[in-house]
N, C-alpha and C positions, 0 to 999 in steps of 0.2 A: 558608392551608393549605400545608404544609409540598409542595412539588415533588419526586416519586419517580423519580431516573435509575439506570437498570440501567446495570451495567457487569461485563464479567468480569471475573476478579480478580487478573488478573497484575499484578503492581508497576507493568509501564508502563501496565496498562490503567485503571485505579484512579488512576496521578498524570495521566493525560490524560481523564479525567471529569473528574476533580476542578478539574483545569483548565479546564476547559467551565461546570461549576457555580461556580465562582466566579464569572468571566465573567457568566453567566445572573444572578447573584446581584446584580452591580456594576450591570446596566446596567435588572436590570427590578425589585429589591428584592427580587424573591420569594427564600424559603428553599428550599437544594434538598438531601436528604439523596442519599445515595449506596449502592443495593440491590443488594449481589454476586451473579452470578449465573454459576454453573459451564454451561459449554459442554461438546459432544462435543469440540470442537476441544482444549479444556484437558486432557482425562483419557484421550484417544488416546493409547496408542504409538506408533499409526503415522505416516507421513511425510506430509507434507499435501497432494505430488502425488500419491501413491497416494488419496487422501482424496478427489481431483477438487478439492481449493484452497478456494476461496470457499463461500461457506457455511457453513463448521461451525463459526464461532467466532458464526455471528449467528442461528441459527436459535432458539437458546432464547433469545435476547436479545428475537426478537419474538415467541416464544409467551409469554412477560410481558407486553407491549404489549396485545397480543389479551385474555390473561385478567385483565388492567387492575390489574396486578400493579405496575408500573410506566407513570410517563406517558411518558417518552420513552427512548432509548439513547443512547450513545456508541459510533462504531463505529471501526476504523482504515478509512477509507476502503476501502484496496485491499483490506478482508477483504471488501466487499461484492459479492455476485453484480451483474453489470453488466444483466441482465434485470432490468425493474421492476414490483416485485411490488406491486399494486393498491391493497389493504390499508393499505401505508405509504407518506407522504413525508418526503423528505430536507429539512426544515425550516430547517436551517443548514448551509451548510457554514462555520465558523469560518475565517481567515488559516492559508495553509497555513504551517507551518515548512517547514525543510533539505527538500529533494526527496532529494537524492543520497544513495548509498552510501557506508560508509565499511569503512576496513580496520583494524582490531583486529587489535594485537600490536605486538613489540618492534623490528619492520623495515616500512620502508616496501616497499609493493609490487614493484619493481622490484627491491628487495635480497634477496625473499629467494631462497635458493639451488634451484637444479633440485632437485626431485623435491619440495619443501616440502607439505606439509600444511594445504591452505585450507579450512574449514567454512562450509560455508552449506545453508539449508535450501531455494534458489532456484532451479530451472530456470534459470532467465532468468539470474542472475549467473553461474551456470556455465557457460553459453554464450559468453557476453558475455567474459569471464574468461579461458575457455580459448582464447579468438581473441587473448589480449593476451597469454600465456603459458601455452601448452601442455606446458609442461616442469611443470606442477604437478600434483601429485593436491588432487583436489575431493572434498572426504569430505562425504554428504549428514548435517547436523545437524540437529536441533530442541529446544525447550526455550526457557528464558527467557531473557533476555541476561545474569544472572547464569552457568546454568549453562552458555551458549554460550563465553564470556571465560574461565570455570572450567577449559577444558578444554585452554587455552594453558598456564598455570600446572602444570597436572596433565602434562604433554609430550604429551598425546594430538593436540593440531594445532598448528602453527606460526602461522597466522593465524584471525581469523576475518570474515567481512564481516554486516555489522548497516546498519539504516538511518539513518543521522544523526539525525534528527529524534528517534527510540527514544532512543537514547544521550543525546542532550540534555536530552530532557526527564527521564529519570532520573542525569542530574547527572555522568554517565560522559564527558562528551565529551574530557576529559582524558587519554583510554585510547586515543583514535585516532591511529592513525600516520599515515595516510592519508585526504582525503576523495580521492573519484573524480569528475572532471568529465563532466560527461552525453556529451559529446567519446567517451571512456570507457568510460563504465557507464552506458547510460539507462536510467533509475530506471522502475518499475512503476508503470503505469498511477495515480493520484492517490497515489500514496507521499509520508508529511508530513504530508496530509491529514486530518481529522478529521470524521465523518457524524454530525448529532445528527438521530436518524430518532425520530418519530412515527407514532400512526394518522393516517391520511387526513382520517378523519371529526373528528377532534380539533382545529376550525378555530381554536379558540382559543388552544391550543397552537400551533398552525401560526404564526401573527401572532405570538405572545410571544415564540417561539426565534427569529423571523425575524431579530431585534436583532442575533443571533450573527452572520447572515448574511455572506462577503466576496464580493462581487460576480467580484471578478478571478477568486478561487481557482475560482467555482463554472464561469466561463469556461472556465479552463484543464483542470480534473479532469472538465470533461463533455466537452471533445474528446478526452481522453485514453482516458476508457472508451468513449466512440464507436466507437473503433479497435478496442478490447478486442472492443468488443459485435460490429463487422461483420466480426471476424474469426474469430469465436463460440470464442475464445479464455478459458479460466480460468486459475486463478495460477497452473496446471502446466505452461503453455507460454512458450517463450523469447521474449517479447515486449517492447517498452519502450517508453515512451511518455515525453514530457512538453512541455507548451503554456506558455506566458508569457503574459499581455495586459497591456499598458503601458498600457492604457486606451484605445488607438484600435485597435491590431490584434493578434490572438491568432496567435502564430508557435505551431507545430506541429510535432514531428518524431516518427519513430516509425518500428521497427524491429524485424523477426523473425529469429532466429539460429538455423542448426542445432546442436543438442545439441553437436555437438561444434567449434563455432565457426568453424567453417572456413567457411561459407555466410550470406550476409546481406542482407534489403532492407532498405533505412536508405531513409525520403525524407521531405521537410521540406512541408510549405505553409502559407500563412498568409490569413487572412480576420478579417471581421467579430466581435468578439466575439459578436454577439447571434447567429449562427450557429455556433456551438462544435458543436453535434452533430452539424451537415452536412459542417463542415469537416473532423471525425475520419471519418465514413461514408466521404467522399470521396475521402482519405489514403487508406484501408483498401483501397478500392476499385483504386486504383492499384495496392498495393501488391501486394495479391491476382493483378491482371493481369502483373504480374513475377515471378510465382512463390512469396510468399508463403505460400499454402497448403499449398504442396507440402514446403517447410520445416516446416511444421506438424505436417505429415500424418507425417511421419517421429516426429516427437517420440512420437503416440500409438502405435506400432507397437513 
């Protein structure tokens, strides 16, 4: 019997299932069709931190799940609420691709001129961004990386910033002037990343996707939203995260920005892979004790 994966229906989200279903197809035989499914996140106007971020691209992805509509999802990692809802487990996480951001258009970062026009639909990159060049306007965008790219062409922005990973996997990497090294721009909590979520109860499923499984990735993207999670942060807050594991120790760094760039905790540690969650807690925790929050605190106000 044919295997039912929900996906929404964006071009990336549809070639990054599809990518997952192949995958599932190569390593366990099974056939896996591919069941579109329109989200609030998809048919909103509005901006995705006004949205409160996480959640609105996966909620109708698990009311499928539940009413057995489908057996499993694809989710982009960082659309996931970092709280863990009962009901479902993260059955695979797949080899993350690119982590990093990149910049779209016909100048590299550093060239283009004061007062230039940068889109992105990300807190966190505008933070990040305007501490590296404040001489820029940050114009908040949304939409698909068609219409985001679209809007260079049209003279409405001079750049645009997208995720490497996105770009790639829809064939565009061709189009970037710039990546950004985490140095840089630290990339959002498991950005890259890929969630193929089930029911809980669905153990048999649980075992089959496991195949998918990358041991590293699930190291590295569970200390990153550890951070996310103790600093009860969602994708509206200027936060960055990203871990490594070379297979003996999971480096860690992570980072809160004021809105307007000028204020930052940046701090790094490193531990046990098999302790990823304690390790992110405990990052968090520091970070919090320096002021952290109080950056935060600003963002919601």
């Amino acid at each position: 019997m044919n295997l039912r994966l929900g996906t929404r229906r964006s071009t990336l989200a549809t070639t990054q299932s599809q990518m997952v279903a192949d995958a599932c197809t190569e390593r366990t035989g099974r056939t896996v069709e591919l069941v579109g499914v329109t989200t609030f996140g998809d048919v909103t106007k509005a901006h995705l931190a006004q949205l409160g971020g996480t959640g609105v691209f996966v909620s109708a992805l698990r009311d499928k799940l539940v009413e057995g509509e489908i057996d499993f999802a694809v989710h982009s990692l960082k659309d996931l609420p970092t709280k863990q809802d009962p009901r479902f487990t993260l059955a695979a996480l797949p080899e993350r691709h690119d982590h990093r951001d990149a910049l779209v258009g016909p100048h590299k970062f550093a060239d283009l001129p004061p007062g230039a026009r940068v889109g992105t639909g990300s807190p966190r990159r505008v933070a990040m961004l305007s501490a590296l060049r404040p001489d820029l306007e940050y114009v908040p965008i949304r939409g698909n990386a068609d219409t985001r790219i679209g809007k260079i062409a049209a003279g409405e922005l001079d750049a645009v910033v997208l995720a490497t990973a996105g770009l790639t996997r829809l064939g565009r990497s061709g189009e970037i002037a710039q990546i950004f090294e985490v140095e840089e721009l630290l990339p959002a909590p498991g950005q890259g990343a890929l969630a193929v979520e089930c029911l809980a109860g669905r153990t048999d499923l649980v075992e089959l996707l496991g195949v998918l499984d990358d041991p590293r990735t699930r190291s590295a993207v569970t200390a990153e939203r550890a951070v996310l999670s103790a600093l009860e942060a969602g994708c509206a807050a200027p936060v960055g995260a990203f871990a490594a594991d070379d297979g003996h120790t999971l480096n860690l760094t992570a980072v809160v920005v004021s809105v307007d760039g000028r204020e930052a905790v940046r701090k790094s540690a490193a531990g046990s892979p098999s302790e990823a969650a304690q390790l992110g807690r405990l990052l968090a925790a520091e970070m919090i004790a320096e002021g952290a929050d109080r950056l935060m605190g600003e963002q919601s106000h």
